[in-house]
N, C-alpha and C positions, 0 to 999 in steps of 0.2 A: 524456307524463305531466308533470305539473308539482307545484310546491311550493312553501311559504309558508313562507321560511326567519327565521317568527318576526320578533319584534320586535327583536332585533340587526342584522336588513338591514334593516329598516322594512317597506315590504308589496312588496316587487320579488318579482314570480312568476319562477320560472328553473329553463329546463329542466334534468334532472338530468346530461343528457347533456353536456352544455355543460361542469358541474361536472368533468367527467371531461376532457373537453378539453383545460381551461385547467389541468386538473393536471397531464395529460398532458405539456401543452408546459414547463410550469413546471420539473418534473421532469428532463426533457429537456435544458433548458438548465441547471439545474444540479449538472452531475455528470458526470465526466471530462473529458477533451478539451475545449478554450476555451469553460470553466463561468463561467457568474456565480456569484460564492461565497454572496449577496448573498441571491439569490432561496433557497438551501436551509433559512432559516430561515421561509420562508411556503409553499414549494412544494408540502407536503402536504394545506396546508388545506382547497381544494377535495375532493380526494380525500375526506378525513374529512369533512366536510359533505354529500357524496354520501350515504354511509353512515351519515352520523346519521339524513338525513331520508327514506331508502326503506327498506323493508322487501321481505322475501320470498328465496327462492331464486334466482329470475330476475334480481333487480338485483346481487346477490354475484357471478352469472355473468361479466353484462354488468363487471363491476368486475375479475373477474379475467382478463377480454378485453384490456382497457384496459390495464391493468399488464402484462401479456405486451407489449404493443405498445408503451408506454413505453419498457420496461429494451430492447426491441428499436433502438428508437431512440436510447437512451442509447447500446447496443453500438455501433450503427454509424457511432457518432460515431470510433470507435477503428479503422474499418476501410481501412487504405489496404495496397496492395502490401508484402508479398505476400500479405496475410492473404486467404482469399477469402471471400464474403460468403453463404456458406451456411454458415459457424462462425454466424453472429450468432444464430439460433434454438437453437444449442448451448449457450449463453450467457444469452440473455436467458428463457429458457424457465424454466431452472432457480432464477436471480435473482431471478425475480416468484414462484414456488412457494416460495422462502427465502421470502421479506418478506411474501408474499400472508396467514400466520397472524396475525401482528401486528396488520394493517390487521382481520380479522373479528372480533380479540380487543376491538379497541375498538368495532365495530358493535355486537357482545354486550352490551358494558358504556355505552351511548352514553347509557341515560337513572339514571345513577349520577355523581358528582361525580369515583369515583376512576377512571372513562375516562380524564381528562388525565392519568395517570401508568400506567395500565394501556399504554396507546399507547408510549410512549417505551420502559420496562421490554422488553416484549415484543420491540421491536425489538433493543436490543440484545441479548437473550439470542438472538434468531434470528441477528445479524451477528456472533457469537463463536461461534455454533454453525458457520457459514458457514467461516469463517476459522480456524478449528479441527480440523475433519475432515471437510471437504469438501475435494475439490481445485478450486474456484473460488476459493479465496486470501481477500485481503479487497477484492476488485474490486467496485465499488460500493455500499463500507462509506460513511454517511454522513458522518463525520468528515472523509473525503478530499474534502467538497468544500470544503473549506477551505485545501485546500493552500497558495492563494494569500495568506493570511492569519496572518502569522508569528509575530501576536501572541497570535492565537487557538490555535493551534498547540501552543502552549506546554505549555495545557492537558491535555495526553498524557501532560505528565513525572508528574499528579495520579493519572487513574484511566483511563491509557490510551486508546485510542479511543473504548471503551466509555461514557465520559464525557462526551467531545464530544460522542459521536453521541448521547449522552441527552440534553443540552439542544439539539443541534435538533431532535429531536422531538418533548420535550417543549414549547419552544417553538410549534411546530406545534398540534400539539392542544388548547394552551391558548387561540390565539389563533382556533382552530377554534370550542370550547366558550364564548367568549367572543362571537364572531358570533350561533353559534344561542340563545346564551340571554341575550345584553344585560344581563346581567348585570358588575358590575366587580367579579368575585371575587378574593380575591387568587390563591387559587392559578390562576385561569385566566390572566392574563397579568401583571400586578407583581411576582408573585415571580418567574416565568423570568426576567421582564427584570434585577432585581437580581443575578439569580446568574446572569446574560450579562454584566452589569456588573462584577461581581468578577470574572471570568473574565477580563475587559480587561485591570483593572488588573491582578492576578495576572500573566498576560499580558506586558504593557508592561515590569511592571518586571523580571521574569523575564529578560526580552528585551536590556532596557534594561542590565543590570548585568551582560551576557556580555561587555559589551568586553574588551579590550586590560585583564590583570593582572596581567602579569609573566611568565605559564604558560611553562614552557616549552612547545618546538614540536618537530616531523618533519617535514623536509620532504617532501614523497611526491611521484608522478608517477603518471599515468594514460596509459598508451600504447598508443595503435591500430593495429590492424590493418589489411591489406589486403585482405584473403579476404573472402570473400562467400561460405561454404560454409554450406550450406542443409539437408545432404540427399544423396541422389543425384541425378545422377553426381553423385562426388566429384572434384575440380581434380585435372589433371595434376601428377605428381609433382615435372615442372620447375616449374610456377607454385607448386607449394608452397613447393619451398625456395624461393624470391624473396621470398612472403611471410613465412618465418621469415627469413631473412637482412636483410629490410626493420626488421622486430621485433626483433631484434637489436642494429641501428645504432641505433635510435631510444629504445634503453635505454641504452646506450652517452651517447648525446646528455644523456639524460635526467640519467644519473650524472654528465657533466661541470658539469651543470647547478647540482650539488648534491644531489638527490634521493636518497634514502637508503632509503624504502621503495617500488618501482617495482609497479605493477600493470597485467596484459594485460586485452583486452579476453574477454568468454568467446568460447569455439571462435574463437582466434587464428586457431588452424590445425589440420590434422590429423594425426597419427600415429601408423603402424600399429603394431600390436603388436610387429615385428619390428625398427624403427629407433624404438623409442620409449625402450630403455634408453640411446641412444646419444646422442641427442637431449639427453634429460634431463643424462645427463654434461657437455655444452656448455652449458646453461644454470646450471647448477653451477659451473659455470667459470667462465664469464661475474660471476656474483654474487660469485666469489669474487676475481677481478682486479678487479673496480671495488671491492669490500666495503660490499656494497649488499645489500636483500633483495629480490628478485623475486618476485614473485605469476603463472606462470606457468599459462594458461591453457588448455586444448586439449581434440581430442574424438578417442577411441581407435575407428574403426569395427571392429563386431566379426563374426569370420565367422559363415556359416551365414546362412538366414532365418527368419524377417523380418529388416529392417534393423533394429540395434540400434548402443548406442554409448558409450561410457563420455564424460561428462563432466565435466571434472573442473580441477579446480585442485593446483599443488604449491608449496609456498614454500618458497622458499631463504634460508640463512640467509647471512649476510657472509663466513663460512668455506666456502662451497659446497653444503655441507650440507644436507640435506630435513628440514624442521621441520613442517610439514605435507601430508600427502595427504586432498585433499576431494572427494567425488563428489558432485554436484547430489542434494539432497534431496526435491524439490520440482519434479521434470520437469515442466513445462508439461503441459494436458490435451492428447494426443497423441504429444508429442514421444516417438521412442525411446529414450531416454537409459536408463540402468541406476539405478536408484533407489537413492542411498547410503546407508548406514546407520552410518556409522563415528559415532563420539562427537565433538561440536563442542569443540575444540581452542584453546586460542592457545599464540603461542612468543613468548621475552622476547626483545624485539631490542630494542635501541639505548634501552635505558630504558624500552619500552613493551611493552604482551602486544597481538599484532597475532591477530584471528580471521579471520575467513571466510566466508566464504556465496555463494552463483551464483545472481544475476540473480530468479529468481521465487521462490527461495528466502524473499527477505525482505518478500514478501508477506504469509508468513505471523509475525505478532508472535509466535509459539513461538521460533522457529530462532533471533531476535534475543535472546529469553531467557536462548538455550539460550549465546549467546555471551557473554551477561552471565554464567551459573554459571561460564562458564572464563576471568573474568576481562577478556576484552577491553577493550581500552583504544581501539582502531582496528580495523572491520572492514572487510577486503580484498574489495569484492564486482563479481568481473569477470561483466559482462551483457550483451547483448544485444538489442536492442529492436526497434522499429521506427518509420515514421513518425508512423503514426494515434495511440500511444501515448507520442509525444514531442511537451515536457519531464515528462512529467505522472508516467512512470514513476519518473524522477529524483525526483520531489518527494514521492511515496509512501514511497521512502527515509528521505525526513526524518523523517520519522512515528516508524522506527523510532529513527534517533540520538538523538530528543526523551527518547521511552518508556525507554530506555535508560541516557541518558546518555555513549552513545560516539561515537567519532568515525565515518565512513564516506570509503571511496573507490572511489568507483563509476565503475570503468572499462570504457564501455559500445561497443557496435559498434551501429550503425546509430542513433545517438541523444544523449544528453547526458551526457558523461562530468562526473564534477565530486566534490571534495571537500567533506565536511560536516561541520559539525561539533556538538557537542554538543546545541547548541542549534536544529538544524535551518536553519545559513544558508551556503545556500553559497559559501565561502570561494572558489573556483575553479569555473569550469565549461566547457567545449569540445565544440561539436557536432561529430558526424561527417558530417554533412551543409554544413558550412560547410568552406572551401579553408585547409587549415591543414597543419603539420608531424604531425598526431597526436603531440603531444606536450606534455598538459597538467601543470603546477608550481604546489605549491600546501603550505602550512604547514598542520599541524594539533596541536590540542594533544596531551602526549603523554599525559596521563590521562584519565580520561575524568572525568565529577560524577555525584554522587551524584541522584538522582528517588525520589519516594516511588513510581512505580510500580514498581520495579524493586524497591522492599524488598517490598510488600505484592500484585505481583502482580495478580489479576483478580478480588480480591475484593470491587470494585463490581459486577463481573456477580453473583457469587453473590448478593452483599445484593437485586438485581434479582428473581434465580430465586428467593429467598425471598419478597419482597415481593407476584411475580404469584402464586405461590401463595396465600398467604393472601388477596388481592385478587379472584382470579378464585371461589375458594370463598363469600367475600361479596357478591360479586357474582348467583353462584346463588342461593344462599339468598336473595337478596331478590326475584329474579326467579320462583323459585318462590312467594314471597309476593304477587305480584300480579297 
């Protein structure tokens, strides 16, 4: 089957399949794991040019074929050891049924003007539904493919992701609606492009005016583990203590170093419920001879089965003291971990309100919220990772310090540990994969700034879910008109 995509392409005939290919690969390459950030503002176009110029049941099919095998290819960009590659259709299946409404919301509305803004709208209210109460997090949320881009970035502290991800989509759409109808309307591509442009400058100078002002600082540390614990078996009880006694000196290290707020990688280590009170006392101690706060890490295996496991974080205050107990919010899809529920927390140390979170926890932009109500100033977030998904999970972090306004120290096993700060730049950063002491140093400020997302919240999405409603209603209505 072929097509005459109008006089915005001149009279090139091209097959429709081809259109889905070259989105396909578009797609592909920009989003997650070594993304061109570049391509995510055209990548869509094809796709939406598919679905402007065929009709029918059969070709929505063939298009939600396509998208399946897309986000599949996008997953497997993320899959290395030990992840195995029968997760990826766990993944990508559900990814392309999130986003698959969006894309048929604009085929519906494809011969109306307000498609360019139907397209983008939709998406985001489908990528905060996603990131909200699904447990796929916000894993290929549009905005993160920008991670690489700091200037763009910024844009988060405005109207959260939800925003970014609106002008490349909208982008997209416009320069879609702009091929099929050769037309130079404004709303089809000059205005995105203006309000890309302000988003720069916005951007730049945002960026540009975070230096060096005097602020005071924390010095903090991020310190790795030796364990490799996975699961079952669990490590011999001698290879454990070695790897807490390893975590110990290296905090130790840390404190002479200067570091004042120390953070473990998550599941440091393990400890059973029976030397886990005694344990704790020692890391207590520890904080409290150096007078330092600790951010200790670990995973309580619990009897009975199935395998299940508490894990969790405690912080120690410079008196020795437990200023917070955190259980992981946010278990990975899978993981057995015991789903926490306690209320997001901070404790006043050394000038500053220090919160918390574990690893996939801050996937989701709620939990970092939740640490803005209790005031954080610096969240402690010991993780976890792996290769396929290293540096990229670090830089998803930033995302939240932006939206926020707080600092972060992301002390990661299998990955990139690194502090961030406000403004999403990291100050420090240390692979676990590169030959080093595990033991990263690094200043961050001790209050956090102020972001308008953080006062006004997600109410860009709502203005969205308002807007496609009334859009999609006039949309019928004229569809039944003709």
């Amino acid at each position: 089957m072929k097509k005459i995509l109008t006089d915005g392409i001149k009279t090139a005939r091209i097959k429709p399949v081809w259109l889905l290919v070259t989105g396909m690969v578009l797609m592909a390459l920009s989003h997650m794991s070594w993304n061109i950030d570049l391509l995510a503002w055209v990548s869509m176009v094809p796709f939406l040019i598919y679905l402007n110029i065929t009709r029918g049941l059969r070709s929505r099919l063939v298009f939600a074929l396509f998208l399946v095998i897309t986000w599949s290819l996008i997953v497997l960009k993320i899959i290395t050891e030990p992840v195995p590659y029968f997760l990826i259709p766990l993944y990508s299946v559900p990814l392309a049924i999130i986003h698959l409404p969006g894309y048929l919301l604009y085929g519906y509305s494809r011969n109306h003007r307000i498609s360019v803004f139907i397209f983008p709208a939709s998406m985001v209210i489908l990528e905060w539904i996603q990131y909200t109460i699904t447990p796929f997090a916000s894993w290929g949320v549009a905005a993160y493919t920008q991670a690489n881009s700091i200037g763009i970035m910024q844009g988060v502290s405005l109207f959260g992701m939800a925003g970014l991800s609106f002008m490349i989509y909208w982008t997209n759409s416009a320069l879609a609606n702009l091929l099929l109808s050769g037309k130079h309307s404004f709303a089809n591509l000059p205005l995105p492009l203006i309000c890309l442009l302000l988003l720069c400058i916005f951007g730049g100078l945002r960026y540009g005016f975070s230096g060096a002002s005097g602020r005071e600082t924390l010095k903090v540390a991020a310190v790795g583990t030796d364990s490799e614990i996975g699961g079952l078996p669990l490590p011999s009880p001698e290879s454990n203590r070695k790897v807490i006694n390893a975590i110990f000196s290296r905090t130790e290290k840390a404190s002479g170093a200067g570091a004042r707020l120390i953070v473990w990688n998550e599941a440091a280590f393990y400890l059973t419920p029976e030397n886990e009170s005694l344990w704790s006392d020692s890391i207590g101690a520890l904080a409290k001879e150096k007078n330092i706060a600790i951010v200790a890490s670990w995973v309580v295996p619990l009897p009975g089965k199935p395998f299940r496991y508490e894990n969790k974080f405690v912080l120690y205050g410079p008196d020795g003291e437990i200023k917070n107990i955190y259980h992981k919010h946010q278990p990975v899809p899978g993981e057995p971990a015991i789903k926490g529920k306690e209320k997001i927390i901070s404790a006043a140390l050394f000038g500053s309100n220090i919160g918390g979170a574990i690893c996939y926890d801050y996937d989701f932009p709620y939990l970092a919220k939740e640490n803005m109500y209790a005031g954080a100033d610096i969240v402690a977030l010991p993780s976890s990772d792996w290769r396929g998904i290293d540096p990229l999970h670090t830089r998803m972090a930033s995302f939240r310090a932006i939206e926020q306004g707080h600092s972060i120290v992301r002390s990661t096993r299998f990955g990139l540990s690194a502090a961030i700060n406000p403004y999403g730049e990291i100050n420090a950063s240390m692979s676990s994969f590169d030959k080093n002491d595990k033991i990263m140093i690094s200043t961050l400020p001790l209050k956090k700034v102020k972001t308008l997302y953080a006062r006004i919240g997600d109410v860009f999405v709502f203005g969205c879910i308002g807007f496609l409603i009334v859009g999609l209603v006039w949309v019928v209505m004229k569809n039944r008109k003709t």
